[in-house]
Backbone as XML, in Angstrom:
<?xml version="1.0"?>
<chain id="A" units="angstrom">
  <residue number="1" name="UNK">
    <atom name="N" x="-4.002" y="38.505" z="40.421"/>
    <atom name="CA" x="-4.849" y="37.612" z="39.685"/>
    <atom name="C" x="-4.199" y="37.214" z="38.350"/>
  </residue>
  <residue number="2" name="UNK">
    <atom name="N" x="-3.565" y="38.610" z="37.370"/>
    <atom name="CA" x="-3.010" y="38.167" z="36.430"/>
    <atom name="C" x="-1.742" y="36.736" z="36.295"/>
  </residue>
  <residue number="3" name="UNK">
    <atom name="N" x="-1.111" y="37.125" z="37.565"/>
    <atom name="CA" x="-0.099" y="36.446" z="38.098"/>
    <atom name="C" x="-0.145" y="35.036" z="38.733"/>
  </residue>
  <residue number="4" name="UNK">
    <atom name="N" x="-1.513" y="34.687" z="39.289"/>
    <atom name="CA" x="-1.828" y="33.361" z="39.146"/>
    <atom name="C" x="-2.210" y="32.628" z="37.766"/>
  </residue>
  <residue number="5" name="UNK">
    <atom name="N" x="-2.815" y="33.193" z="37.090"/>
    <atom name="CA" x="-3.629" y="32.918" z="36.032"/>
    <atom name="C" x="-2.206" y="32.742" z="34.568"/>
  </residue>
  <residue number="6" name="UNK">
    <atom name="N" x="-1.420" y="33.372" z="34.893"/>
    <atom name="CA" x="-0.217" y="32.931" z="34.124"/>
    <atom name="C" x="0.302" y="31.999" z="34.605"/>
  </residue>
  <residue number="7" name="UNK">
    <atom name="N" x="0.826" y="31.653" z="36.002"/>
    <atom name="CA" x="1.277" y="30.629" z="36.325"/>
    <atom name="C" x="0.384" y="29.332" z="36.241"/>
  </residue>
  <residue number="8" name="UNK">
    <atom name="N" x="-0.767" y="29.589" z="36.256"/>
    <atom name="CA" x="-1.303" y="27.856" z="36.073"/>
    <atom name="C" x="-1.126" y="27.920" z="34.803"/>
  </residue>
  <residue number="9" name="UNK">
    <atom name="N" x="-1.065" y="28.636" z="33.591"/>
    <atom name="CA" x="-1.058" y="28.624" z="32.322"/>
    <atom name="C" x="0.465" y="28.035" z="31.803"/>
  </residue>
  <residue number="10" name="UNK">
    <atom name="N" x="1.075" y="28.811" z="32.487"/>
    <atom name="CA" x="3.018" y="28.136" z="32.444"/>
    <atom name="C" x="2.733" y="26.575" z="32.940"/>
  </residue>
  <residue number="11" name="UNK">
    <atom name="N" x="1.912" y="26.062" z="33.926"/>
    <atom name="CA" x="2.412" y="24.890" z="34.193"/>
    <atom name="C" x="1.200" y="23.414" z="33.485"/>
  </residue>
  <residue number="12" name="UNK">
    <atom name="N" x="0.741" y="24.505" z="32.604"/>
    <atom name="CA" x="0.231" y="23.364" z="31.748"/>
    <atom name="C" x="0.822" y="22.489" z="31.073"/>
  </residue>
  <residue number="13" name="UNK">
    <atom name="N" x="0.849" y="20.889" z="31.000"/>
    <atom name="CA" x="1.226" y="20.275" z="29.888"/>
    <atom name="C" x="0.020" y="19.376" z="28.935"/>
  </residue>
  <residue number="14" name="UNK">
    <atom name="N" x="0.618" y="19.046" z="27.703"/>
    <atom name="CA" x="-0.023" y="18.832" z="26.794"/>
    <atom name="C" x="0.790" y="17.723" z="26.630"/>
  </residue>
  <residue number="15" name="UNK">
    <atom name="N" x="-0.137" y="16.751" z="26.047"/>
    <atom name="CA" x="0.328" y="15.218" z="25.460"/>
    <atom name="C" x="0.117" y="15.162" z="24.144"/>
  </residue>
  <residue number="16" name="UNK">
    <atom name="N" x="0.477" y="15.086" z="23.214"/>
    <atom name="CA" x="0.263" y="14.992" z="22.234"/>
    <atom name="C" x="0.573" y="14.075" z="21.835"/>
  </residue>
  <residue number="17" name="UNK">
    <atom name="N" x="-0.319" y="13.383" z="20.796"/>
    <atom name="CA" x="-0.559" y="12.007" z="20.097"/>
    <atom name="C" x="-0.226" y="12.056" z="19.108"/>
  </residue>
  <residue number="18" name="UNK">
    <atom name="N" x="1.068" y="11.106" z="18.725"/>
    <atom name="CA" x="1.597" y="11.214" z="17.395"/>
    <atom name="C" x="0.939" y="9.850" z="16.927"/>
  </residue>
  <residue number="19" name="UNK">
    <atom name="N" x="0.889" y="10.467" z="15.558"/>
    <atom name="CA" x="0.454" y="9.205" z="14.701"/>
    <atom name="C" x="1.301" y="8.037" z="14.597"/>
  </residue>
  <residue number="20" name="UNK">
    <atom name="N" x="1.026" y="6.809" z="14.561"/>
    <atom name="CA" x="2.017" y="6.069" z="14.097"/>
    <atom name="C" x="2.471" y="6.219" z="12.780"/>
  </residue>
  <residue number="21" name="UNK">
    <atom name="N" x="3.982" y="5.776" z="12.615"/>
    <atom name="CA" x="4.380" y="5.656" z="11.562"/>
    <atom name="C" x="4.103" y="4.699" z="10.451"/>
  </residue>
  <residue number="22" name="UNK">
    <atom name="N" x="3.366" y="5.116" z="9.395"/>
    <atom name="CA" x="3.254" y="4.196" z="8.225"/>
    <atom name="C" x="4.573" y="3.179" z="7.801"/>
  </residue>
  <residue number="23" name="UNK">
    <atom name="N" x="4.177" y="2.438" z="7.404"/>
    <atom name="CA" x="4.944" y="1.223" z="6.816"/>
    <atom name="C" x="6.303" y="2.238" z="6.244"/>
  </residue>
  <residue number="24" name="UNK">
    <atom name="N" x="7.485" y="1.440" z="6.576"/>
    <atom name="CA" x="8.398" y="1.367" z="5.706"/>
    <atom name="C" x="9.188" y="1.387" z="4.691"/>
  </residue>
  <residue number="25" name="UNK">
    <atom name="N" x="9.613" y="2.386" z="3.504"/>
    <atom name="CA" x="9.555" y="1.791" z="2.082"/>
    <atom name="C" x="10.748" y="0.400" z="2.520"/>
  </residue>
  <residue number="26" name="UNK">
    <atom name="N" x="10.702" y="-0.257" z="1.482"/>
    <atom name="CA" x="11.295" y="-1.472" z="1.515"/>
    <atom name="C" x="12.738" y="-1.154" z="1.200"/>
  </residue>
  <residue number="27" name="UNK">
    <atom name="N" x="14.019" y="-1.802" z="1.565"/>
    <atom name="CA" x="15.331" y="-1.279" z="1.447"/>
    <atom name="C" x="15.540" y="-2.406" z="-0.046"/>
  </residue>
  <residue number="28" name="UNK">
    <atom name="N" x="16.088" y="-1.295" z="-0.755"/>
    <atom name="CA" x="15.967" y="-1.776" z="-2.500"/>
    <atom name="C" x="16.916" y="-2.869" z="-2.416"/>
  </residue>
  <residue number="29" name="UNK">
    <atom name="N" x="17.641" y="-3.528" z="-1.425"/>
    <atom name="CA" x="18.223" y="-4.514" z="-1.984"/>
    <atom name="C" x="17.797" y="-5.975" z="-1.250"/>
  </residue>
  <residue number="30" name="UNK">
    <atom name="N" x="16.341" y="-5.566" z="-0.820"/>
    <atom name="CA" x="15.764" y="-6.762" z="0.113"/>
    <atom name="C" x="14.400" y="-7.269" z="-1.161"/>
  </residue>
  <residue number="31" name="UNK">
    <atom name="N" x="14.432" y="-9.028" z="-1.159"/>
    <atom name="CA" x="13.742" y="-9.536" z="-2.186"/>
    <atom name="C" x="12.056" y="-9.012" z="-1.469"/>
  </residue>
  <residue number="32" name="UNK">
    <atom name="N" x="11.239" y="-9.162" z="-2.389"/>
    <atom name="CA" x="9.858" y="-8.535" z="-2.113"/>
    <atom name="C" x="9.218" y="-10.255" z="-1.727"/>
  </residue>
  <residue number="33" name="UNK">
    <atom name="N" x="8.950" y="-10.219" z="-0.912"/>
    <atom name="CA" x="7.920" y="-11.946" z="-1.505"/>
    <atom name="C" x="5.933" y="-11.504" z="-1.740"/>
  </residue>
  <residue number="34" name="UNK">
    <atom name="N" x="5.874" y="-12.264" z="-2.548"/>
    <atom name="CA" x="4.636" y="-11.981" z="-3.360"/>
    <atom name="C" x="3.797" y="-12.428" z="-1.949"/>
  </residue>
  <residue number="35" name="UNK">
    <atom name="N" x="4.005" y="-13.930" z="-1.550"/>
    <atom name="CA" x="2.778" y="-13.917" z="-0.651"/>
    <atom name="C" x="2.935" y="-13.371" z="0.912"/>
  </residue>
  <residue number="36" name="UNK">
    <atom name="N" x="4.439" y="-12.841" z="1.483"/>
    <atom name="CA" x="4.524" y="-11.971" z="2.935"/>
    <atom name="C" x="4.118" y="-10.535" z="2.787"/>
  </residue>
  <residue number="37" name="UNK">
    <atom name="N" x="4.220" y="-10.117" z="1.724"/>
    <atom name="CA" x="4.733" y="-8.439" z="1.335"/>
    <atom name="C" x="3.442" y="-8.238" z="0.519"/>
  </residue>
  <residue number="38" name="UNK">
    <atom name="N" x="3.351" y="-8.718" z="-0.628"/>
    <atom name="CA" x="2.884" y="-7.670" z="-1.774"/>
    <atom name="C" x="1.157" y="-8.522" z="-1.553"/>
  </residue>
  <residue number="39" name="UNK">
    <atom name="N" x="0.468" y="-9.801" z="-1.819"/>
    <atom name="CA" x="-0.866" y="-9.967" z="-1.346"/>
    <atom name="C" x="-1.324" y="-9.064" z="-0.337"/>
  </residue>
  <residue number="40" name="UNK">
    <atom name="N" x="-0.923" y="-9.384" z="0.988"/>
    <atom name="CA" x="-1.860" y="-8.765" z="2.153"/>
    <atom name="C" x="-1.763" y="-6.844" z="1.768"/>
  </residue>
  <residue number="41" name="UNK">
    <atom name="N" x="-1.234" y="-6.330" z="1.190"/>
    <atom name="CA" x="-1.477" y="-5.220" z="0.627"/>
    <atom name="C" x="-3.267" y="-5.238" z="-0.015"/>
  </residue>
  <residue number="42" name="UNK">
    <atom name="N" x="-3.507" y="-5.831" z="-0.640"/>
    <atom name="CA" x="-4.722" y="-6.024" z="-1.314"/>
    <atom name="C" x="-5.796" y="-6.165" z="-0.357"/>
  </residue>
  <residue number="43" name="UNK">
    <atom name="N" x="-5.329" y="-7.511" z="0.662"/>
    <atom name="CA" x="-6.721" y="-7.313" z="1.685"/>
    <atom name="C" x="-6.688" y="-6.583" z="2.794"/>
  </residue>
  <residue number="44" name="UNK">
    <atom name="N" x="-5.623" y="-5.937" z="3.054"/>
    <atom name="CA" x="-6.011" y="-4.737" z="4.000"/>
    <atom name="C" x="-6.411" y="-3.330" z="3.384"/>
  </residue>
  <residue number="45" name="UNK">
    <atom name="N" x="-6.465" y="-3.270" z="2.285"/>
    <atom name="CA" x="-6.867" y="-2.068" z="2.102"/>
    <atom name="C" x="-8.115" y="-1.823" z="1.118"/>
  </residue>
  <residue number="46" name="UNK">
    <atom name="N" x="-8.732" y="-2.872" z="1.451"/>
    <atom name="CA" x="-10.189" y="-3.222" z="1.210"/>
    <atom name="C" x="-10.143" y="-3.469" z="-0.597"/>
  </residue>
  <residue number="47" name="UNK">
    <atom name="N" x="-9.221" y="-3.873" z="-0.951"/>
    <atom name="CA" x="-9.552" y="-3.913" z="-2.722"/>
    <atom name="C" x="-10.168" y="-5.319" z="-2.745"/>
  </residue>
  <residue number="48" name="UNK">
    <atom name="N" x="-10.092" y="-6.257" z="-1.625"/>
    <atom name="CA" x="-10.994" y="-7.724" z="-2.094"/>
    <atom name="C" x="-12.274" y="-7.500" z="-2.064"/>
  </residue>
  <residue number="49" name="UNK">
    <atom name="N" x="-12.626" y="-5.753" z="-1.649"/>
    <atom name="CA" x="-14.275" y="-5.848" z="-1.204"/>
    <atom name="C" x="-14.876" y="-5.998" z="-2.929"/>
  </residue>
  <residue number="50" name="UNK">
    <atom name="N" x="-14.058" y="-5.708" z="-3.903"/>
    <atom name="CA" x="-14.811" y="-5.851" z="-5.320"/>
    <atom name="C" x="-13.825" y="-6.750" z="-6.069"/>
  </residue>
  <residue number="51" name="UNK">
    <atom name="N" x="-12.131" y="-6.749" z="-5.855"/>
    <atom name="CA" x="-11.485" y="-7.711" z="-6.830"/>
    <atom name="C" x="-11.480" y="-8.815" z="-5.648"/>
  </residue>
  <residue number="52" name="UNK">
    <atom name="N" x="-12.828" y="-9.601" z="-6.124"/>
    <atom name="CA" x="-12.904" y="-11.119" z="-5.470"/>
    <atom name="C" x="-13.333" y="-12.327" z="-6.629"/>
  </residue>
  <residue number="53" name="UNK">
    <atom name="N" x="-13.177" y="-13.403" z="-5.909"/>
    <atom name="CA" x="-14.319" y="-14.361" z="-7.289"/>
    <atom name="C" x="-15.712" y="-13.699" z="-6.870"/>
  </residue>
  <residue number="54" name="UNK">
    <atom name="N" x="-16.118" y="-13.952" z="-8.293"/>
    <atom name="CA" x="-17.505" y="-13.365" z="-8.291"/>
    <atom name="C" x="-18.130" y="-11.696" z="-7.927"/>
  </residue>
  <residue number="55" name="UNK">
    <atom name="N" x="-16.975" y="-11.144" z="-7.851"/>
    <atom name="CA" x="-17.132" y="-9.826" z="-7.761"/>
    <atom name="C" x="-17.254" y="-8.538" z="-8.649"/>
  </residue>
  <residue number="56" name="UNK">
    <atom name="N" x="-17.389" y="-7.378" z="-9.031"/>
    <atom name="CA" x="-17.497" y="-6.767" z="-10.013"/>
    <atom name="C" x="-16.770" y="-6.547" z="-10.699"/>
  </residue>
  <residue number="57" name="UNK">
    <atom name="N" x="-15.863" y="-6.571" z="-10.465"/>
    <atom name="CA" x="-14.318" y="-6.856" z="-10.692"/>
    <atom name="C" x="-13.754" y="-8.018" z="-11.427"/>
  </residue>
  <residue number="58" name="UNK">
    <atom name="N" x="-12.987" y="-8.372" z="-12.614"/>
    <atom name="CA" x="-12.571" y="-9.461" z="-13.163"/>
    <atom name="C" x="-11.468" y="-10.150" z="-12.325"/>
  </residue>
  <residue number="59" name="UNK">
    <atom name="N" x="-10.627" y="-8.600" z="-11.760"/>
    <atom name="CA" x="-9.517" y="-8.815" z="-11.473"/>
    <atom name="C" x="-9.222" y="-9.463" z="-9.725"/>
  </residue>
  <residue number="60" name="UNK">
    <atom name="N" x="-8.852" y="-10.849" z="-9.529"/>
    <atom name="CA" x="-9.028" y="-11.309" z="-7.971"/>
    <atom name="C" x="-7.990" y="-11.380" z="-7.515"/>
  </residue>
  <residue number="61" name="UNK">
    <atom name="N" x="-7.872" y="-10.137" z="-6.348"/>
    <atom name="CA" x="-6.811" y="-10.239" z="-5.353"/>
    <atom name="C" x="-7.108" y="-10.686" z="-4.548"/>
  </residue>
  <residue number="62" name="UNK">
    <atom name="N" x="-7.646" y="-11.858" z="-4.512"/>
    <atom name="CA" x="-7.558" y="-12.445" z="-2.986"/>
    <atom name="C" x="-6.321" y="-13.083" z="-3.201"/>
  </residue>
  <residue number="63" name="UNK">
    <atom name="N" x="-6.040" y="-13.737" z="-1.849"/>
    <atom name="CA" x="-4.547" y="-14.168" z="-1.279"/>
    <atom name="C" x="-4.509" y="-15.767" z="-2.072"/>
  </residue>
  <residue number="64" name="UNK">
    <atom name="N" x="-5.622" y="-16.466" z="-2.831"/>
    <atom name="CA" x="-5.202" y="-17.431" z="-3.199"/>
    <atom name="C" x="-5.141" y="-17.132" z="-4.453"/>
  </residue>
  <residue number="65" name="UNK">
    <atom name="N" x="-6.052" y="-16.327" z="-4.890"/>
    <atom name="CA" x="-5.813" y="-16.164" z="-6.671"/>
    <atom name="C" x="-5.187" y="-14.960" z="-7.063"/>
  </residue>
  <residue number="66" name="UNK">
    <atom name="N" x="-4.892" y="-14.087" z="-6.384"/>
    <atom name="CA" x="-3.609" y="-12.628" z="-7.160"/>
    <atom name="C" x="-2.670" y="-12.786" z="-7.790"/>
  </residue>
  <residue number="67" name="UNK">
    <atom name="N" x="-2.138" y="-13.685" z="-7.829"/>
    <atom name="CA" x="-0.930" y="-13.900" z="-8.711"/>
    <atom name="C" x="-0.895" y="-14.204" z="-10.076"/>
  </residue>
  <residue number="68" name="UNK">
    <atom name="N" x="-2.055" y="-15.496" z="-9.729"/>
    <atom name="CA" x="-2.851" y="-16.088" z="-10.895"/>
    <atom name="C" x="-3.517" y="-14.739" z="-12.304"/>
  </residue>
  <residue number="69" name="UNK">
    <atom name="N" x="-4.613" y="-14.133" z="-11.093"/>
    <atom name="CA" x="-5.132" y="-13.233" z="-12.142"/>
    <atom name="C" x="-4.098" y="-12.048" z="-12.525"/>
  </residue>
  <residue number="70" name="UNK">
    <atom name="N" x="-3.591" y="-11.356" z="-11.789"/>
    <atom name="CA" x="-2.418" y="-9.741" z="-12.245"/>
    <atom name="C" x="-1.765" y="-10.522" z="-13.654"/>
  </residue>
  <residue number="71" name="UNK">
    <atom name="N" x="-1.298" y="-12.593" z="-13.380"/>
    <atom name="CA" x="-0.316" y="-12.439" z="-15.019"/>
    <atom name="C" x="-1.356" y="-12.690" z="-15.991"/>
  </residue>
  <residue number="72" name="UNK">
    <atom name="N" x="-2.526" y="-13.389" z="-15.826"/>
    <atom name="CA" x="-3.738" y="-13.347" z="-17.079"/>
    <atom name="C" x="-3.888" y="-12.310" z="-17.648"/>
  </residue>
  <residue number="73" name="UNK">
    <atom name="N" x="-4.337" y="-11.217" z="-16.271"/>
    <atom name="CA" x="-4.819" y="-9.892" z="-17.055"/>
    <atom name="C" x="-3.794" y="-9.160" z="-17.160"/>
  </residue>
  <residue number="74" name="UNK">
    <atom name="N" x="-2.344" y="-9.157" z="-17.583"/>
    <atom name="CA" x="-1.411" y="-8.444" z="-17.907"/>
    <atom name="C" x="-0.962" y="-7.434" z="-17.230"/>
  </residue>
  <residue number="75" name="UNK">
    <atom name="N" x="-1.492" y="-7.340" z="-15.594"/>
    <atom name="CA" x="-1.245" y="-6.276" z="-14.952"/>
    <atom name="C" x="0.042" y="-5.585" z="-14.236"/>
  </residue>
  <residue number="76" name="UNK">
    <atom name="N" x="1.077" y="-6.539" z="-14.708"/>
    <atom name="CA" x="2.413" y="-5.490" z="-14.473"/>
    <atom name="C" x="3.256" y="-6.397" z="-16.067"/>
  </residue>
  <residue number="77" name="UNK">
    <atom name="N" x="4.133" y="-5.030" z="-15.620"/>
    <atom name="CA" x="5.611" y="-5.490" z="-16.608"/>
    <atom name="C" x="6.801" y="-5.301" z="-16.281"/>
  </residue>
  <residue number="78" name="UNK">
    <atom name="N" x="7.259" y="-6.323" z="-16.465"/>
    <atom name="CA" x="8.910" y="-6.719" z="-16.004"/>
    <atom name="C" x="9.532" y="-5.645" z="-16.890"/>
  </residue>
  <residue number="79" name="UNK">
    <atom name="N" x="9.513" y="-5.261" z="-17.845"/>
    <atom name="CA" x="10.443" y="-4.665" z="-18.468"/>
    <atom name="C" x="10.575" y="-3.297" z="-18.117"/>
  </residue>
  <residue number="80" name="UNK">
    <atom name="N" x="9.177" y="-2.648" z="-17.767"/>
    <atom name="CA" x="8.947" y="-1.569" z="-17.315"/>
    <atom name="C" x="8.613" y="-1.362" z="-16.424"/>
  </residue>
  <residue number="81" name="UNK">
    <atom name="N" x="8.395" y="-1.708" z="-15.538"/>
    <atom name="CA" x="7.738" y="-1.800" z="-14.177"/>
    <atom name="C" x="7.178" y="-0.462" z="-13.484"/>
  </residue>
  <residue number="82" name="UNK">
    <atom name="N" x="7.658" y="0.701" z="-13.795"/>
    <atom name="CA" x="6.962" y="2.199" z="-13.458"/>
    <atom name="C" x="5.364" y="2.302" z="-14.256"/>
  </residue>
  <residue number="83" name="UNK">
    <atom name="N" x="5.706" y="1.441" z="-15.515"/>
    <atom name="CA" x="4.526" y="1.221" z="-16.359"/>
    <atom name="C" x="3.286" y="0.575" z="-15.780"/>
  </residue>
  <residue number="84" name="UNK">
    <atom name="N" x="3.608" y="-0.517" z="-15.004"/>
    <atom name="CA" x="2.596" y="-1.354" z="-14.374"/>
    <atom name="C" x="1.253" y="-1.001" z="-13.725"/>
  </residue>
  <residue number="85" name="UNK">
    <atom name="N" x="-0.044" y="-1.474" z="-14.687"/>
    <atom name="CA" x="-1.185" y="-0.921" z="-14.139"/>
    <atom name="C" x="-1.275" y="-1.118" z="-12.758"/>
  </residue>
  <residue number="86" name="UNK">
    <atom name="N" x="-0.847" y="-2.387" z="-12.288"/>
    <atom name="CA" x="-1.287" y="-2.610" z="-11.105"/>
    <atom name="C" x="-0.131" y="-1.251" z="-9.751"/>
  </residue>
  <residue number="87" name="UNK">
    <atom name="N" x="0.588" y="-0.685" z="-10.637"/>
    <atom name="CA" x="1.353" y="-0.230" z="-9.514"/>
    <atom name="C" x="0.977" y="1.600" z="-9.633"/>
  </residue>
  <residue number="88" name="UNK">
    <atom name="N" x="0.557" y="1.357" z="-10.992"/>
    <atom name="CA" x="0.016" y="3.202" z="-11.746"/>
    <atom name="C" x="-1.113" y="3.212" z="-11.180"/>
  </residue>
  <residue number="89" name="UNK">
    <atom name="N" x="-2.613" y="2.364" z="-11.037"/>
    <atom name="CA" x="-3.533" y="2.681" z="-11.299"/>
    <atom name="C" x="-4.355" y="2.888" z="-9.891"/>
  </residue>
  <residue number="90" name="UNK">
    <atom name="N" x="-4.016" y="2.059" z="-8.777"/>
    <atom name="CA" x="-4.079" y="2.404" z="-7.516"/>
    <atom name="C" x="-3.324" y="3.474" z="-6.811"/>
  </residue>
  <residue number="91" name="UNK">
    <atom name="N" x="-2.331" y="3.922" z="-7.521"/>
    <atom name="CA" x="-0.649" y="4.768" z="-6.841"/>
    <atom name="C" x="-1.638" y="5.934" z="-5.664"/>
  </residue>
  <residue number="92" name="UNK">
    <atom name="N" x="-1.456" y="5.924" z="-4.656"/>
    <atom name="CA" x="-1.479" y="6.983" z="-3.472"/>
    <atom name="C" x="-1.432" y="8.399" z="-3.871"/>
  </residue>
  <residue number="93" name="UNK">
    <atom name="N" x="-0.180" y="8.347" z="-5.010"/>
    <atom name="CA" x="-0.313" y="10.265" z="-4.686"/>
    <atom name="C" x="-0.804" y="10.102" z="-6.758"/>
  </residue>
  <residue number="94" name="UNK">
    <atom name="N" x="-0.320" y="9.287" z="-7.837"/>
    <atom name="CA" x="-0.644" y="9.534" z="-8.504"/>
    <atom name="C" x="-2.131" y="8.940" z="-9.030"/>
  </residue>
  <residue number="95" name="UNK">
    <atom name="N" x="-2.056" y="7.994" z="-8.710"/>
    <atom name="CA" x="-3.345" y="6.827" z="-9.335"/>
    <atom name="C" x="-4.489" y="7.205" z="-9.509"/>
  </residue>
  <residue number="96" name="UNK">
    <atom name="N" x="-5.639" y="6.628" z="-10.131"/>
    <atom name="CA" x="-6.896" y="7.390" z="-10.672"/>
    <atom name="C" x="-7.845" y="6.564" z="-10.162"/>
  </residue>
  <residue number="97" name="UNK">
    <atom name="N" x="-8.093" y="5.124" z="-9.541"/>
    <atom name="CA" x="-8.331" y="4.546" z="-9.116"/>
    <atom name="C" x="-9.443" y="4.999" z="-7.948"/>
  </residue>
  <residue number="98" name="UNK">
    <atom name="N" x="-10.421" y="4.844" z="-7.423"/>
    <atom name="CA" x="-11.003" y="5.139" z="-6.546"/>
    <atom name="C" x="-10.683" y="4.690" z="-4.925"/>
  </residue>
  <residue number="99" name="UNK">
    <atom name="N" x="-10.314" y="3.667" z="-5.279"/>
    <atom name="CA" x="-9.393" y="3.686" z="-3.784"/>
    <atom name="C" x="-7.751" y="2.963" z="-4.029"/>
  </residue>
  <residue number="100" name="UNK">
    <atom name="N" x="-6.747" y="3.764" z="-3.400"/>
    <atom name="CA" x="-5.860" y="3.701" z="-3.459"/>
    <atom name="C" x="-5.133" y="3.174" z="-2.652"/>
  </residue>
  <residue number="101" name="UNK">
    <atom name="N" x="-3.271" y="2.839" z="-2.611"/>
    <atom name="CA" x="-2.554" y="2.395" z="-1.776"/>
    <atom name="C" x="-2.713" y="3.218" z="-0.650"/>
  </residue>
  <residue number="102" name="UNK">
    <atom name="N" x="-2.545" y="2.830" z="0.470"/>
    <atom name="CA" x="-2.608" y="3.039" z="1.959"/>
    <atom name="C" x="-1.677" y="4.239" z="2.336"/>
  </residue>
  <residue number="103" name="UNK">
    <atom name="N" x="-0.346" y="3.936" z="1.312"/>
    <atom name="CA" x="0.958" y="4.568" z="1.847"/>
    <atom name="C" x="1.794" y="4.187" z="0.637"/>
  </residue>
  <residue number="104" name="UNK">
    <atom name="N" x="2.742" y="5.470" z="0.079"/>
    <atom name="CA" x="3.485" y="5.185" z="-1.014"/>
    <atom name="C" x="4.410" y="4.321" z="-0.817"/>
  </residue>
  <residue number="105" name="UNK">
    <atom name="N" x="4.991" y="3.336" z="0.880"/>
    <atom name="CA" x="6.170" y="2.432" z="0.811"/>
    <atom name="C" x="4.902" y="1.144" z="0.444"/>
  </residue>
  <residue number="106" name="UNK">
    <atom name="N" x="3.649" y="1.322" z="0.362"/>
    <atom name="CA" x="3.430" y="-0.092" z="-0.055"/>
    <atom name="C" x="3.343" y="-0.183" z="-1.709"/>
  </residue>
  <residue number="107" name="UNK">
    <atom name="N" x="2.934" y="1.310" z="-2.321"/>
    <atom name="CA" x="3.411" y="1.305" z="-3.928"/>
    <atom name="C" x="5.075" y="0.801" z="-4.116"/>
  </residue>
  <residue number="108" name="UNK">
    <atom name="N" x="5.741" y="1.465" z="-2.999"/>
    <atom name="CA" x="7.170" y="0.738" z="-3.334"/>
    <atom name="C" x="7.349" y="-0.436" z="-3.024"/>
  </residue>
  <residue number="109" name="UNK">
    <atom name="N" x="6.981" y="-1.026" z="-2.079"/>
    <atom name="CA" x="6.795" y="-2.653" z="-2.287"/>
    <atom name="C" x="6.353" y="-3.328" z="-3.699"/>
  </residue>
  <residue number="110" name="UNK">
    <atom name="N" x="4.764" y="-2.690" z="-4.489"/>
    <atom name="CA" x="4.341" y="-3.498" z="-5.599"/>
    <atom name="C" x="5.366" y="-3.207" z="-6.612"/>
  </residue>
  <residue number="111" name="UNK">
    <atom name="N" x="6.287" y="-1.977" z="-6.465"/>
    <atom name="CA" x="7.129" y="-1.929" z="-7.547"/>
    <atom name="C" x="8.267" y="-2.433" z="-7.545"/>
  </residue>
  <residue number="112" name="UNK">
    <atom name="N" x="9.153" y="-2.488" z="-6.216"/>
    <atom name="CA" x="10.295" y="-3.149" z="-6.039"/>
    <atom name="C" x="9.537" y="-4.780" z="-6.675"/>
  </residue>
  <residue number="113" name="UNK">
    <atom name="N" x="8.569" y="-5.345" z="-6.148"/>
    <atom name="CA" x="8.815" y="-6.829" z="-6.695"/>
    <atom name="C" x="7.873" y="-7.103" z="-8.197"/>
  </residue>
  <residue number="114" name="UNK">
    <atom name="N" x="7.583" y="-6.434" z="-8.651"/>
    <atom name="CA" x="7.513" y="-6.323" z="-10.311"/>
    <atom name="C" x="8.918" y="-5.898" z="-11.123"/>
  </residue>
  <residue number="115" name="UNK">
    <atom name="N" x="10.403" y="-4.914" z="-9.888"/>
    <atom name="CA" x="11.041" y="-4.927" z="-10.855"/>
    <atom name="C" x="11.993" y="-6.191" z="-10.588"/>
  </residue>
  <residue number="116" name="UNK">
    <atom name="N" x="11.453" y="-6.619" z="-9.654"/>
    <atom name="CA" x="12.268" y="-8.277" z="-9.116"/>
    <atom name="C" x="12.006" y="-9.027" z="-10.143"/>
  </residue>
  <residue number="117" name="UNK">
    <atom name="N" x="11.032" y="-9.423" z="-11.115"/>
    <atom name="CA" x="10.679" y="-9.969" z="-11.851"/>
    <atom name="C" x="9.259" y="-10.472" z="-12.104"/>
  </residue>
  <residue number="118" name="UNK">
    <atom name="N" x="8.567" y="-10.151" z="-10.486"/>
    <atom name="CA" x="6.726" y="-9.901" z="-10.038"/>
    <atom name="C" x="7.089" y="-12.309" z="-9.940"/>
  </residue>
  <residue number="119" name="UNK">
    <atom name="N" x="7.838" y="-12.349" z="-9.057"/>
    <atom name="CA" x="7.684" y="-13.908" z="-9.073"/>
    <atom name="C" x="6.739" y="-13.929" z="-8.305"/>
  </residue>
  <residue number="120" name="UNK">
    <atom name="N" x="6.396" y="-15.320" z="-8.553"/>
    <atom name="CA" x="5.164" y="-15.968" z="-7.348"/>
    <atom name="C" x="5.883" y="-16.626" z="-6.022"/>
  </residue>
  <residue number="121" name="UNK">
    <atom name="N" x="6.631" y="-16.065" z="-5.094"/>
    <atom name="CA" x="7.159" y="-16.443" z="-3.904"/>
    <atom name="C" x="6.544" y="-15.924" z="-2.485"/>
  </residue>
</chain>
């Protein structure tokens, strides 16, 4: 009995479900573009549910006005770019923010193209 009961046990297999792999960090010598790369960051990870027009929020990441509002409200800096609220204040493992980046290669996306110069491309 022992001896069956091991052998169906030996010929068990298991499947195991790997997670997919999160995004990519970006390879530092590839340009960031503001509207392929760094917008849709914002609406997939639910920050338009409050930075919208008319939302509680001043600040609007939606895909037509983010660019617009981050240079009004001063939210990154070229000179410093580790500095950048918009890249500190959401950050995944550091940020204080209530909801955060998805995955630290998409903080490295908002930072690679703030230290690009944060263009509107």
């Amino acid at each position: 009995m022992i001896v069956l009961f091991v052998s169906l046990l030996a010929s068990c297999e298991y499947d195991f479900v790997k997670p997919e792999p999160g995004p990519e960090p970006p390879d530092p010598t590839d340009t960031i573009s503001f509207s392929i790369q760094v917008a849709p960051i914002w609406g997939s990870d639910n920050c338009t549910n409050c930075h919208k027009s008319g939302g509680i929020s001043s600040l609007d990441l939606t895909a037509a006005n983010a660019y617009n509002s981050l240079t009004t409200k001063g939210m990154y800096n070229t000179a410093s770019p580790e500095t950048s609220k918009i890249y500190t204040y959401p950050h995944p493992v550091s940020g204080s923010h209530n909801s955060k980046y998805s995955s630290e290669a998409e903080a490295q996306i908002i930072l690679q193209w703030i230290t690009q110069g944060a263009k509107n491309n």
